[in-house]
KEPARO-107344 format. One record per residue (C-alpha): residue number from 1; chain; x, y, z. Coordinates in pm, whole numbers. Example, Ala and Ser with C-alpha at 12.3 -4.5 7.8 and 13.67 -1.06 7.14 Angstrom:
2
> nr	kette	px	py	pz
> 1	A	1230	-450	780
> 2	A	1367	-106	714
END
This chain:
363
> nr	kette	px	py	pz
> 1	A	-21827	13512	3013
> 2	A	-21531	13623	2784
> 3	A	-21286	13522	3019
> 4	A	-21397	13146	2965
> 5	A	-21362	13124	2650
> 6	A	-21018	13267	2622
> 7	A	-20925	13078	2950
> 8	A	-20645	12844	2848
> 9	A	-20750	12503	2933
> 10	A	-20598	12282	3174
> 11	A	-20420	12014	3027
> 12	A	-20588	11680	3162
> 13	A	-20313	11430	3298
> 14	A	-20360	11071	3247
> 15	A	-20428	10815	3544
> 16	A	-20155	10649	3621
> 17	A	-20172	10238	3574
> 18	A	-19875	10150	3767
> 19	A	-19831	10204	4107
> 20	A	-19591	10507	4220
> 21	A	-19232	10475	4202
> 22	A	-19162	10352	4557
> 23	A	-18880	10498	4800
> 24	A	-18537	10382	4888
> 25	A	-18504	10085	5008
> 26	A	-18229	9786	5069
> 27	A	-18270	9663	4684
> 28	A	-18286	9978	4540
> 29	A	-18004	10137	4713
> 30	A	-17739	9815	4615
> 31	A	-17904	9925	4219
> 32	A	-17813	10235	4241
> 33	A	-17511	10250	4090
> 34	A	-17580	10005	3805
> 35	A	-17928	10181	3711
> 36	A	-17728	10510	3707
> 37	A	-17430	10389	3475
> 38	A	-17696	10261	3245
> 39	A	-17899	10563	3188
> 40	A	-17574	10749	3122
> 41	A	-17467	10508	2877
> 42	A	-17825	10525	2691
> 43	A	-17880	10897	2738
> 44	A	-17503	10927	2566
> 45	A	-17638	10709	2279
> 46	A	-17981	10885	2230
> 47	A	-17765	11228	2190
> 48	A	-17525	11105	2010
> 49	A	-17824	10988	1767
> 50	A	-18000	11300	1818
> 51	A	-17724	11574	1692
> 52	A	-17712	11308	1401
> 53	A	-18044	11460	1296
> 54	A	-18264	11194	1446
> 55	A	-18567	11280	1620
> 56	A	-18536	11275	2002
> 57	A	-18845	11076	2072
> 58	A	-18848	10865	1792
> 59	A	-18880	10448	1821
> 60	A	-18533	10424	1575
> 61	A	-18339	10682	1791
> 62	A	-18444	10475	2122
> 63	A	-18382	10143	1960
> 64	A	-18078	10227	1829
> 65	A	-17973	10354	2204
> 66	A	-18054	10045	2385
> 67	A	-17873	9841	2135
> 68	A	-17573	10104	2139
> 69	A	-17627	10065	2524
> 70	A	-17581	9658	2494
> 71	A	-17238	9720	2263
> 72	A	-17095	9962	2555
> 73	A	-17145	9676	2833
> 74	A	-17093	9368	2610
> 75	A	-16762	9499	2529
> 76	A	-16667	9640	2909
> 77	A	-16750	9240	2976
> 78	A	-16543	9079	2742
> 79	A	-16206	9027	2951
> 80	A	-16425	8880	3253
> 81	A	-16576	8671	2928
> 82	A	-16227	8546	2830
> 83	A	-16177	8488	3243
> 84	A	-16462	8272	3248
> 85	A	-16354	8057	2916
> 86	A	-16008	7987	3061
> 87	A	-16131	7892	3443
> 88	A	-16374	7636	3229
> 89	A	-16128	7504	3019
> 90	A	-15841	7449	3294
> 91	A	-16171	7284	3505
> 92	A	-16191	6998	3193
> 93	A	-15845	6971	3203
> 94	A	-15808	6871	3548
> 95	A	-16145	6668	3508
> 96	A	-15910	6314	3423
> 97	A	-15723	6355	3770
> 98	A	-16038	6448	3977
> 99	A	-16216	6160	3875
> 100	A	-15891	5943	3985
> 101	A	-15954	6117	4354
> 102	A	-16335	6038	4351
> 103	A	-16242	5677	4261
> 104	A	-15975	5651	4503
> 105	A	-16247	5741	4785
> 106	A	-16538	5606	4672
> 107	A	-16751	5434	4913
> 108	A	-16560	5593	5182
> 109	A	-16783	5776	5398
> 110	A	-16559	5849	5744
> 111	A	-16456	6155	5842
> 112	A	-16071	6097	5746
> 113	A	-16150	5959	5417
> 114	A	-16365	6291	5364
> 115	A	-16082	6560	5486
> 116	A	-15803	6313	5280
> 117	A	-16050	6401	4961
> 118	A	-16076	6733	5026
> 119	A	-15701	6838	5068
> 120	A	-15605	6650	4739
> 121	A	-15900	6787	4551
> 122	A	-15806	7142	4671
> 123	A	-15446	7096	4635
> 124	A	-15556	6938	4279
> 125	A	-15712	7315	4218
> 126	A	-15442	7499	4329
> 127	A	-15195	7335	4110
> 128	A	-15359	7443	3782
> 129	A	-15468	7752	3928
> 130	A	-15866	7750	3948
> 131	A	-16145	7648	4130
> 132	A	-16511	7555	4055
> 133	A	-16602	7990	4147
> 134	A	-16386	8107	3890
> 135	A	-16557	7995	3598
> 136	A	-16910	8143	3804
> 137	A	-16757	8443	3913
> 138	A	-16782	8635	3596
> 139	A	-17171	8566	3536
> 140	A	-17251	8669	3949
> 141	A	-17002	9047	3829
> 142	A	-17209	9040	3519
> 143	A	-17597	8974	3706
> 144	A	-17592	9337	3880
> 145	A	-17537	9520	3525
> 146	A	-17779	9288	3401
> 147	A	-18070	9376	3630
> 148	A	-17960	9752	3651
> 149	A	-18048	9779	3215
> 150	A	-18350	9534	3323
> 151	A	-18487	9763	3551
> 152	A	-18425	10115	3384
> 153	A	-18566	10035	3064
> 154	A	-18858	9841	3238
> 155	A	-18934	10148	3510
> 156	A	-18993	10392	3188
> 157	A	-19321	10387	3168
> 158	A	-19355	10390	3548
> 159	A	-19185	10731	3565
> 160	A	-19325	10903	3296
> 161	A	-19681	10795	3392
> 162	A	-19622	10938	3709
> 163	A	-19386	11246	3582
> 164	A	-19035	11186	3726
> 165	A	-18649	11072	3575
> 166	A	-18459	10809	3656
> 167	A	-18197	10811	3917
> 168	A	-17942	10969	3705
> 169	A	-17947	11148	3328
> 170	A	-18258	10969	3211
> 171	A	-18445	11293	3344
> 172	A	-18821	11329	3322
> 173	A	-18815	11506	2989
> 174	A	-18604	11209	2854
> 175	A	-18826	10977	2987
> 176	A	-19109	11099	2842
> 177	A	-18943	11089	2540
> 178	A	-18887	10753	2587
> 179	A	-19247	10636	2663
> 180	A	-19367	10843	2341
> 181	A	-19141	10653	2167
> 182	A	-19318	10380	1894
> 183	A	-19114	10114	1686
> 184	A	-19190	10129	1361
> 185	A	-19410	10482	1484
> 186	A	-19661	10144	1558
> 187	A	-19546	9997	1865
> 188	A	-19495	10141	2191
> 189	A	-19168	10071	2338
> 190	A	-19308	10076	2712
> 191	A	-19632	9835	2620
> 192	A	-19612	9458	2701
> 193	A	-19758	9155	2500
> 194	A	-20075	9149	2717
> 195	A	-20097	9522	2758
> 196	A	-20083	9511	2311
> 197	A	-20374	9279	2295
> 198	A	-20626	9434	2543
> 199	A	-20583	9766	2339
> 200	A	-20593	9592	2040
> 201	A	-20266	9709	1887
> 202	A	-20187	9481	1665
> 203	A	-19926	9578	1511
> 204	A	-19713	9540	1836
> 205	A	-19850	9203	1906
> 206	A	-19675	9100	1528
> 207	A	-19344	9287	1644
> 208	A	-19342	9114	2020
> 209	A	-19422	8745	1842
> 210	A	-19183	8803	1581
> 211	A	-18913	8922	1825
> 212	A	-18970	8624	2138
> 213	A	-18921	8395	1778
> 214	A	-18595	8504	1704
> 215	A	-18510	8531	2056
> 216	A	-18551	8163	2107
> 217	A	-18394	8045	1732
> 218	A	-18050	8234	1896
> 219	A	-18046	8072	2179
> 220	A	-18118	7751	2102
> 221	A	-17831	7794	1820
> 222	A	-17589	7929	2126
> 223	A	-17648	7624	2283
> 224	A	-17654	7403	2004
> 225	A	-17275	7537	1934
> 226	A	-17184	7394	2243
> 227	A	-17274	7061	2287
> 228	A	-17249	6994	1904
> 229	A	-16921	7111	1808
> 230	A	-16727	7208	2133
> 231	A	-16756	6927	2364
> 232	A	-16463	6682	2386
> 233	A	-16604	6305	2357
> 234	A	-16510	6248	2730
> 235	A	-16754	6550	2838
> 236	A	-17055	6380	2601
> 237	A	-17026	6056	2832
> 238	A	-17156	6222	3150
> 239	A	-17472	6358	3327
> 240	A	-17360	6730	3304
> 241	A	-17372	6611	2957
> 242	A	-17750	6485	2910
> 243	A	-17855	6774	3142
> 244	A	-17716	7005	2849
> 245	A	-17919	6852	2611
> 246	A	-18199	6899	2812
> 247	A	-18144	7278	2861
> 248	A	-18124	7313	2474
> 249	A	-18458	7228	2426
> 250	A	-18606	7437	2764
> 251	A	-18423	7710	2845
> 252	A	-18521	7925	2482
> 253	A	-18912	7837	2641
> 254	A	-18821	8076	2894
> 255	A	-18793	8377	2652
> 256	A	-19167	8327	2592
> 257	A	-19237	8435	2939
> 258	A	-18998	8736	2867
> 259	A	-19180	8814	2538
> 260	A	-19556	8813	2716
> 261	A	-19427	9003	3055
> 262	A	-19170	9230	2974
> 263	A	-19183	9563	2761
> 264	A	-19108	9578	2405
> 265	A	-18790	9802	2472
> 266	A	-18653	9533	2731
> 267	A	-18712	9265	2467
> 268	A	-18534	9462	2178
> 269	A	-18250	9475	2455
> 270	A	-18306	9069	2558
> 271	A	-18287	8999	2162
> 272	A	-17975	9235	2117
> 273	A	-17784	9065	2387
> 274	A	-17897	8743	2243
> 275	A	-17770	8824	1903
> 276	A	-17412	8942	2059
> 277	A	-17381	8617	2314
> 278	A	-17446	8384	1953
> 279	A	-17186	8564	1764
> 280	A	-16958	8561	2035
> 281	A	-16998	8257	2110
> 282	A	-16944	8117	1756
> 283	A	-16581	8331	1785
> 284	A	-16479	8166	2091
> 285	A	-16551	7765	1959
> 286	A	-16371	7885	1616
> 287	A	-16071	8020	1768
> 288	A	-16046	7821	2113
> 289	A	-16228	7552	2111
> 290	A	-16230	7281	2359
> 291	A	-15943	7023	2270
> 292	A	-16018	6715	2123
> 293	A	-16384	6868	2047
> 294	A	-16523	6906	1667
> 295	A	-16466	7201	1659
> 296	A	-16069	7169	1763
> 297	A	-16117	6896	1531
> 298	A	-16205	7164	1259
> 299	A	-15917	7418	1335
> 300	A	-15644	7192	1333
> 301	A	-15761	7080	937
> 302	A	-15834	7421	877
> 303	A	-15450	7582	1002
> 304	A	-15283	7275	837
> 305	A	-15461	7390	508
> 306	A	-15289	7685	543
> 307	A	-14928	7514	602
> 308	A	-14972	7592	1046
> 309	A	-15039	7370	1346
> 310	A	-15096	7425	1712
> 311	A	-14698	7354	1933
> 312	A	-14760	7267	2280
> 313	A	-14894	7520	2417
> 314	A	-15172	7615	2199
> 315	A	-14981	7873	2011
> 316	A	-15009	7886	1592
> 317	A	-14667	7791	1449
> 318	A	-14569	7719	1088
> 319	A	-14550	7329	1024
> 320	A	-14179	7337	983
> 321	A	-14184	7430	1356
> 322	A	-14444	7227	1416
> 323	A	-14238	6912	1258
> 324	A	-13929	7035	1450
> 325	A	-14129	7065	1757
> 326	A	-14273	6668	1765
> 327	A	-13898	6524	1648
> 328	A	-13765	6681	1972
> 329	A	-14070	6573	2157
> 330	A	-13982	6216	2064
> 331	A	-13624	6233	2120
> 332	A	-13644	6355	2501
> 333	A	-13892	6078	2562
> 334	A	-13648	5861	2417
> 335	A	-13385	5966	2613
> 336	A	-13570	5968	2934
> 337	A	-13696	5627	2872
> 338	A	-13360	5527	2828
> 339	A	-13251	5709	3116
> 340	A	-13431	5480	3340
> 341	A	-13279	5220	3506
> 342	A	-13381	4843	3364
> 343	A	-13652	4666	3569
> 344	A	-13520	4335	3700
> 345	A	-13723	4056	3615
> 346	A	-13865	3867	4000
> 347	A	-13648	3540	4030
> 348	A	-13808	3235	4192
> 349	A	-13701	3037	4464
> 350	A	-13527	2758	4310
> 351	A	-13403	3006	4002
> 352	A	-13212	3179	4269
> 353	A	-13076	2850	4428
> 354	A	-12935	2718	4127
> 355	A	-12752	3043	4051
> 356	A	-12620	3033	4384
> 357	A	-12464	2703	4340
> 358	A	-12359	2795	4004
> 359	A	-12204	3045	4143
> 360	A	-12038	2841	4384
> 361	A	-11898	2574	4170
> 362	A	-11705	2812	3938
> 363	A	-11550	2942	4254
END
């Protein structure tokens, strides 16, 4: 009878509410890699917080990871960032002479017409060095690293529910950590929108609603940049054009999915990002913006304030240079104009006939 009472009880382990973490298969080997790289970069973060005297399973010392975690990629991104910019901005520069091939074929729907359009559009790409993939190509590089933070920070409370790591550093300890973790030491990072309001936590609804809010005001500014300030007048006369202005208004409604379905750690993340794509971004339209855009527009006033202009190239020069630059400018079109040889003026019939006997008489 003793031996009961001093019997140490058994700890009583929670039932799960997600189903178990499932084995390997095609998807989850090709994430791998990305899911691994991830939890390194957040585990690094959460000790690097941690021997600052945080406490390891505090919400600020796993907030502050995940948005140390969105610095680290952000930054590893930028040059295919930069990529993408200058693939977009030689595609609107060679937008003028594609439109010249689409006219010279339109209506032309044979096969030779078709392979004619084709070589001089490619050929067309290949002289200013791009093509319509290069300006994608840096999102499709930038999707895998995407999905691999998506899916670590989303699996947490998976995992720890069911007592296992991650695939790589984020071990089951860490994890746990993780899911014990409360923003404010109010809101669960691993709980949903829906998940807050059938327990009745409140406080984490107010957090979620307050976050999907400023989610959408950034990206509606992001794309407000654009279209307002960085479009040249040519690209505002188009489809593409009224299909942007569309976006503006729906894409942001998509982060209210995001806010109800996804975990309040994922949106911290989703909001972080957001926050870094807006200021970068505004960088980008103040520094190279599109030419003949507002924004360009804005630059140009702004350098020549300061006594500097853009030469030929794009490149800041003083406006002595600048002044030097356009008289020589002027003087080799002069002299290439003058180079040319003078058009004849078409002589008619009986023009010609009385020079010839003009001609003939002085003889």
């Amino acid at each position: 009878m003793l031996d009961l009472f001093l019997a140490t009880p058994t700890p009583v382990v929670p039932t799960p509410t997600t189903p178990p973490p499932g084995g390997a298969d095609f998807f989850s080997t090709i994430m791998w890699p990305f899911k691994f790289l991830v939890e390194a970069i957040l585990v690094f973060w959460h000790w690097i917080f941690t021997a600052a005297g945080l406490p390891a399973a505090a919400g600020a010392t796993w907030v502050l990871s995940i948005i140390g975690l969105v610095i680290v990629v952000r930054s590893a991104l930028i040059p295919l960032f930069v990529r993408q910019i200058k693939s977009q901005r030689k595609m609107m520069e060679l937008a003028p002479e594609m439109r010249k091939i689409q006219e010279k074929y339109r209506g032309k729907r044979d096969q030779l017409s078709r392979e004619a359009m084709s070589r001089e559009t490619m050929a067309l790409y290949k002289k200013h060095g791009t093509t319509p993939v290069s300006s994608c190509l840096p999102l499709l590089v930038q999707m895998p690293i995407l999905l691999g933070m998506f899916y670590t920070l989303s699996d947490v409370k998976k995992h720890a529910e069911w007592g296992v790591g991650g695939v790589g550093l984020l071990n089951t300890e860490l994890t746990k950590q993780f899911y014990d973790a409360q923003l404010f030491d109010v809101a669960p990072l691993h709980t949903n929108m829906i998940e807050a309001i059938n327990l009745g936590q409140t406080a984490t609804v107010v957090i979620l609603v307050i976050l999907v809010v400023l989610m959408i005001a950034s990206q509606f500014i992001t794309q407000l940049q654009i279209i307002s300030k960085n479009l040249s007048p040519e690209a505002k006369t188009g489809q593409a054009y009224q299909m942007q202005k569309i976006m503006l208004y729906v894409l942001p409604l998509a982060f209210i999915f995001s806010g109800v379905f996804f975990p309040l750690g994922v949106v911290m993340y989703w909001f972080t990002s957001n926050i870094w794509t807006m200021a970068q971004q505004f960088i980008v339209i103040r520094n190279l913006p599109t030419p003949g855009s507002e924004a360009a527009k804005a630059r140009e006033e702004r350098l020549a304030r300061k006594g500097k202009a853009l030469d030929a190239k794009g490149r800041v020069i003083s406006m002595e240079k600048y002044q030097a630059e356009q008289q020589r400018l002027v003087e080799e079109a002069e002299r290439a104009r003058a180079a040319q040889p003078k058009r004849q003026q078409p002589m008619g019939k009986q023009r010609a006939k009385k020079q010839s006997n003009k001609g003939g008489s002085q003889g």
